[in-house]
C-alpha positions in Angstrom: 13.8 -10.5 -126.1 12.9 -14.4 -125.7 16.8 -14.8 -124.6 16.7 -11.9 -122.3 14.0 -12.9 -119.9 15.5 -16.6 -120.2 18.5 -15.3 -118.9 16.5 -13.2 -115.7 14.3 -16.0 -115.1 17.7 -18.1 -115.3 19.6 -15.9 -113.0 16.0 -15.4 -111.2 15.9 -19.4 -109.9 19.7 -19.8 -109.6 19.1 -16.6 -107.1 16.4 -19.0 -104.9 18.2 -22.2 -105.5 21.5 -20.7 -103.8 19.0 -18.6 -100.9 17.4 -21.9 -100.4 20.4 -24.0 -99.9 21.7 -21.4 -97.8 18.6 -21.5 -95.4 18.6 -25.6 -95.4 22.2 -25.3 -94.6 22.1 -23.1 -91.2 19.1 -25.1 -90.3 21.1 -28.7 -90.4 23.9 -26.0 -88.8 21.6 -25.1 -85.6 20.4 -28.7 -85.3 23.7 -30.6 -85.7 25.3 -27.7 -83.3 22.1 -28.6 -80.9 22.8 -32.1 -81.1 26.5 -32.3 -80.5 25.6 -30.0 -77.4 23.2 -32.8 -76.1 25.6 -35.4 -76.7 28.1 -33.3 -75.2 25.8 -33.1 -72.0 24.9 -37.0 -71.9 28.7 -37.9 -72.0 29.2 -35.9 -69.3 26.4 -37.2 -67.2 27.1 -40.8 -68.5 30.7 -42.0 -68.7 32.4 -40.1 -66.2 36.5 -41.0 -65.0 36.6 -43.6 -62.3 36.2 -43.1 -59.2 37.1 -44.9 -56.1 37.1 -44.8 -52.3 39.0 -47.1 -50.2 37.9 -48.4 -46.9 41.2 -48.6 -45.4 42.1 -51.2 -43.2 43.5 -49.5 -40.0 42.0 -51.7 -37.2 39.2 -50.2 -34.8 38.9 -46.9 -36.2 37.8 -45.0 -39.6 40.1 -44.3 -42.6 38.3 -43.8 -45.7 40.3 -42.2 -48.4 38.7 -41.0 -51.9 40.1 -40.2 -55.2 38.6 -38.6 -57.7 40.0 -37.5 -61.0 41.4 -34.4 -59.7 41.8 -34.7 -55.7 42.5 -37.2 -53.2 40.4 -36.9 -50.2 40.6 -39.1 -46.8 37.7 -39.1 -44.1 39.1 -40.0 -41.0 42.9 -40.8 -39.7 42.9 -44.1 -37.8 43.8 -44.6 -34.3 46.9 -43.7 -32.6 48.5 -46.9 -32.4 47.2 -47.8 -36.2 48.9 -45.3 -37.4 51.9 -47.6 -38.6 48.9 -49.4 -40.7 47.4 -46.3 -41.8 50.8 -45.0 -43.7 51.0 -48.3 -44.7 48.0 -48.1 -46.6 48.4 -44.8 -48.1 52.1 -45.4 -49.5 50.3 -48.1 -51.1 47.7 -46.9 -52.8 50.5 -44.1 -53.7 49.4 -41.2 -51.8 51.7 -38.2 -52.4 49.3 -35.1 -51.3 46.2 -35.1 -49.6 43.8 -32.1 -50.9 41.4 -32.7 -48.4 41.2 -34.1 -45.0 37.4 -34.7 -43.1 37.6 -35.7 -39.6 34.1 -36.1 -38.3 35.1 -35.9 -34.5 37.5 -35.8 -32.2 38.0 -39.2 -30.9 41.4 -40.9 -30.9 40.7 -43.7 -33.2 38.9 -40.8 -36.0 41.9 -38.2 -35.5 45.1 -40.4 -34.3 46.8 -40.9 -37.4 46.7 -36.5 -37.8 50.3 -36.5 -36.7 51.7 -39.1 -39.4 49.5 -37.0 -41.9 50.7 -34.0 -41.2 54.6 -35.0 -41.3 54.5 -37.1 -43.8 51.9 -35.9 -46.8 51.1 -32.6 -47.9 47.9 -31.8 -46.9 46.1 -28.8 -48.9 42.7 -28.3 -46.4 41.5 -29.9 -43.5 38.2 -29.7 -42.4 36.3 -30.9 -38.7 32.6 -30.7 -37.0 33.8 -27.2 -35.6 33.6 -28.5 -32.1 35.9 -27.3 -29.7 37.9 -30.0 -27.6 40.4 -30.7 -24.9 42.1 -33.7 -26.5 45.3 -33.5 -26.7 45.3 -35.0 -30.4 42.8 -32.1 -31.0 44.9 -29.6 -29.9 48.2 -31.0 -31.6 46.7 -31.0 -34.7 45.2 -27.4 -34.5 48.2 -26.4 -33.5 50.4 -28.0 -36.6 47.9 -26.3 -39.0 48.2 -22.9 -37.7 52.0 -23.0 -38.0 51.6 -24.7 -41.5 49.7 -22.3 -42.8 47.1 -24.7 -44.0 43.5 -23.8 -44.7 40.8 -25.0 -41.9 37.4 -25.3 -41.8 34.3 -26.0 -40.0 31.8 -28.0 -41.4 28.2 -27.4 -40.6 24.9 -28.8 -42.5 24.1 -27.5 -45.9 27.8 -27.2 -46.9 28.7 -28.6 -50.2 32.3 -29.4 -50.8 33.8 -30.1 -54.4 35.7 -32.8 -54.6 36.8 -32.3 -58.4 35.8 -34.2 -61.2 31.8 -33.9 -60.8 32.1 -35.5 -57.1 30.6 -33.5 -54.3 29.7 -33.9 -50.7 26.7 -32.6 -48.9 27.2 -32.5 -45.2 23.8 -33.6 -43.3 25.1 -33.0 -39.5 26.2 -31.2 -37.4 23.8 -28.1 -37.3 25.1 -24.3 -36.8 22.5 -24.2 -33.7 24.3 -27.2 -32.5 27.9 -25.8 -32.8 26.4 -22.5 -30.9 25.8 -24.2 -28.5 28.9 -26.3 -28.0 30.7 -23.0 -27.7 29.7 -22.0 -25.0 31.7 -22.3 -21.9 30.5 -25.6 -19.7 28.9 -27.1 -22.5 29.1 -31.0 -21.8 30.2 -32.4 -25.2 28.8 -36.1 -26.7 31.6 -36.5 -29.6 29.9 -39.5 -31.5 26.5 -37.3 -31.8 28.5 -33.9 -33.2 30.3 -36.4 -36.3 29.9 -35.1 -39.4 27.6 -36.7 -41.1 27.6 -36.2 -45.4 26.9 -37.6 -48.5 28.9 -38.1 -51.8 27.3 -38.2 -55.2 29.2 -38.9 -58.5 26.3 -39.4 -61.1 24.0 -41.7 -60.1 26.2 -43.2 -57.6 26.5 -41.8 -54.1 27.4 -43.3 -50.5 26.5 -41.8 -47.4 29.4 -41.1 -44.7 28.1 -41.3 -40.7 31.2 -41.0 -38.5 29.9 -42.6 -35.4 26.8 -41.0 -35.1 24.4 -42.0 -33.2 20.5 -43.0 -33.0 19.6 -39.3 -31.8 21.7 -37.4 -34.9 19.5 -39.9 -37.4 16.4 -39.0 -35.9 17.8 -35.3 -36.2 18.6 -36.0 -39.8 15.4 -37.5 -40.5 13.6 -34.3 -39.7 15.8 -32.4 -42.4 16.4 -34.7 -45.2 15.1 -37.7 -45.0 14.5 -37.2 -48.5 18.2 -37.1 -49.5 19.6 -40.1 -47.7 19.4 -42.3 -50.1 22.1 -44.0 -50.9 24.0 -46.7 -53.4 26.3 -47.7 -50.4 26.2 -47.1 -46.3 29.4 -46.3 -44.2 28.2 -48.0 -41.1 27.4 -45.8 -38.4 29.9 -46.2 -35.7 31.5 -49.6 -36.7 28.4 -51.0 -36.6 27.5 -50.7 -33.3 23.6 -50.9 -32.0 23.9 -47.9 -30.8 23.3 -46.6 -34.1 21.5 -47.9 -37.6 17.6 -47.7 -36.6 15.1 -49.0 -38.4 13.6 -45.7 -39.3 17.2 -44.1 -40.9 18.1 -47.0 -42.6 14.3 -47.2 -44.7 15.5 -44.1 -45.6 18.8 -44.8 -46.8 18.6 -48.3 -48.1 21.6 -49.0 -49.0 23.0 -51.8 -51.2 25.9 -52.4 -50.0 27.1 -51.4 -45.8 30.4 -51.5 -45.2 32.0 -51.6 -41.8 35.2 -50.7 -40.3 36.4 -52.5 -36.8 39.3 -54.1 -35.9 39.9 -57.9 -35.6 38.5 -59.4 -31.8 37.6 -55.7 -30.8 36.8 -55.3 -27.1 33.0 -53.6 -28.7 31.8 -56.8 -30.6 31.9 -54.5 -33.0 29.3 -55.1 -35.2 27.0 -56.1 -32.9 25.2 -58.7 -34.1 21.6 -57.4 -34.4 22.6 -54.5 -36.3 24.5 -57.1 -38.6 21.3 -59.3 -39.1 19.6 -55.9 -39.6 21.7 -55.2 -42.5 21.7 -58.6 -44.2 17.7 -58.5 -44.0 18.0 -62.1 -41.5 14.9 -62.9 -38.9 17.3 -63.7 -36.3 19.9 -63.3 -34.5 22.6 -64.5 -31.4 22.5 -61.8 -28.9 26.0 -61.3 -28.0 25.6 -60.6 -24.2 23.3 -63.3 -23.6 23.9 -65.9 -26.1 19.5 -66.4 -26.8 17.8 -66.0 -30.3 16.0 -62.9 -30.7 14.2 -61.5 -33.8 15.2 -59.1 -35.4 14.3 -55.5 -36.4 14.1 -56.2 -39.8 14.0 -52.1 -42.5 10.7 -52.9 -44.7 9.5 -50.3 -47.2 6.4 -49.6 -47.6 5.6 -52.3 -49.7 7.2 -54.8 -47.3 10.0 -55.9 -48.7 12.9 -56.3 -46.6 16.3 -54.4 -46.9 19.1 -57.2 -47.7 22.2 -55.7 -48.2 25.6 -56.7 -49.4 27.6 -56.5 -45.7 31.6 -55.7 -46.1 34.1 -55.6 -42.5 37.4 -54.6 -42.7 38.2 -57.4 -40.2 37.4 -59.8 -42.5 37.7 -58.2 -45.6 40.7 -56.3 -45.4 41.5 -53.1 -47.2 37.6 -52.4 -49.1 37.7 -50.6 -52.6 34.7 -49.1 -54.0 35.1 -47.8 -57.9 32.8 -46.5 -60.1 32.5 -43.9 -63.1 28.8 -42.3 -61.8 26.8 -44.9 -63.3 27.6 -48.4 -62.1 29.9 -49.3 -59.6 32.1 -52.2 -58.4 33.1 -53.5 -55.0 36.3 -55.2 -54.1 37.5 -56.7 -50.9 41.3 -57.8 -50.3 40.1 -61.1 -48.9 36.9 -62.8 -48.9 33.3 -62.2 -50.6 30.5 -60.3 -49.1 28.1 -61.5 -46.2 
């Protein structure tokens, strides 16, 4: 009798023993499968593929092209009579395809390489300000993608475009109301103030793209998302011309780094030297029209500490690469260090 209950109260504890182990086992399960989720989720967020975005150097005019670890991407084509420099510059960096093309508005030395691109690359999308135009560049172009068959869009603000690879780009200008109204018949079009204006973010890194946009379109901007302009890195607005980067947009930005494309003894002064001293956070500056010292409209926040930031030019620089993998990032000129 003695043996038989040993043996139930035997078979009794091996029975909780084995539910027991069972139970500790899917919990350690649940909280390892949890974990490697988590991790799975930080990796992603934390050590992304490299990225990088090349400030080409195509004279005076924009050419920014972007690769990301599954598209290539170029803002901007150059002007017409860069556009030996701007194929140049792509065969270089080995540019087979183009998945996306961003031009920001219509102006010869944002859209005059179209042509070469168009010839030469295969292009998968292209995408403007939706702006209609009489240029003749404008008009070529619209022309070669309709018998292309090649996918075109408008961009307006809100739009989010994928670039592959976790990179996206938020467009901040122009409005729908504003491309209403540019449709309609007599409308009396201001090119540099319809640019598309947007913003790419990769991680924690993002850099803000202007076109030539204007003090007005900021101000515009401001109103909408002031709160999203900041930004790791500026495109300089218009080449760096005082005709854009106010005080007010550039709080709200606050870039680290500006960089600025212009071409070597450009008949601007592009970058005019107030918006230059505005950038590198100096009291003073050499006006360029009258030769005098003035001061300078220095970007405080509200703390008062002055913006100081890290100022690349193509005509100094050369060719400017940007690379980063969404956390930090690394700048690199072709010639020369940074003002």
């Amino acid at each position: 009798m003695r043996k038989r209950i040993g043996m139930i109260l035997g078979i009794l504890m091996l029975a909780i023993a084995v539910l027991t182990g069972c139970g500790q086992t899917n919990t350690a399960s649940k909280t390892a499968s949890s974990s490697s989720s988590s991790s799975a989720a930080a990796t992603t967020a934390q050590a992304g593929k490299e990225v990088t975005i090349k400030m080409l150097n195509v004279g005076q005019g924009d050419s920014i092209l972007i690769r990301t670890p599954e598209q290539t991407v170029l803002i901007d084509t150059s002007d017409v009579d860069e556009r030996d420099k701007l194929k140049r510059e792509l065969d270089k960096a080995g540019v087979k395809k183009i998945d996306k093309v961003i031009l920001t508005h219509p102006h010869a030395d944002h859209i005059g390489g179209m042509d070469v691109l168009l010839k030469d690359y295969q292009v998968g999308a292209v995408y403007d300000n939706g702006m209609p135009s009489t240029s003749k560049l404008y008009l070529s172009y619209r022309k070669a993608l309709k018998a292309k068959n090649i996918s075109y869009q408008a961009l307006k603000a809100g739009d989010v475009l994928d670039f592959g690879g976790g990179v996206s780009f938020k467009v901040f200008y122009p409005t729908s109301e504003l491309q209403q109204k540019g449709a309609q018949k007599g409308y009396k079009h201001d090119p540099n103030n319809e640019s598309v204006v947007g913003r790419l973010t990769y991680g924690s890194f993002s850099m803000l793209f202007t076109g030539d946009a204007e003090t007005p379109v900021e101000g515009e901007i401001l109103k909408t998302y002031a709160g999203e302009l900041k930004s790791t890195i500026l495109k300089a607005p218009h080449h760096g011309s005082s005709t854009s980067s106010s005080v007010a947009y550039l709080k709200a930005v606050w870039p680290e780094a500006v960089l600025i494309s212009c071409g070597q003894g450009n008949d601007y002064g592009h970058p005019h030297t107030d918006v230059l001293a505005r950038f590198l956070g100096q009291q003073n500056y050499t006006d360029r029209r009258d030769g005098k010292q003035k001061k300078t409209k220095l970007v405080k926040d509200d703390k008062g500490k002055v913006l100081k930031a890290k100022v690349y030019e193509t005509d100094k620089n050369g060719t400017i690469t940007v690379t980063t993998d969404g956390k930090g990032y690394k700048l690199q000129a072709e010639e020369g260090e940074a003002q």
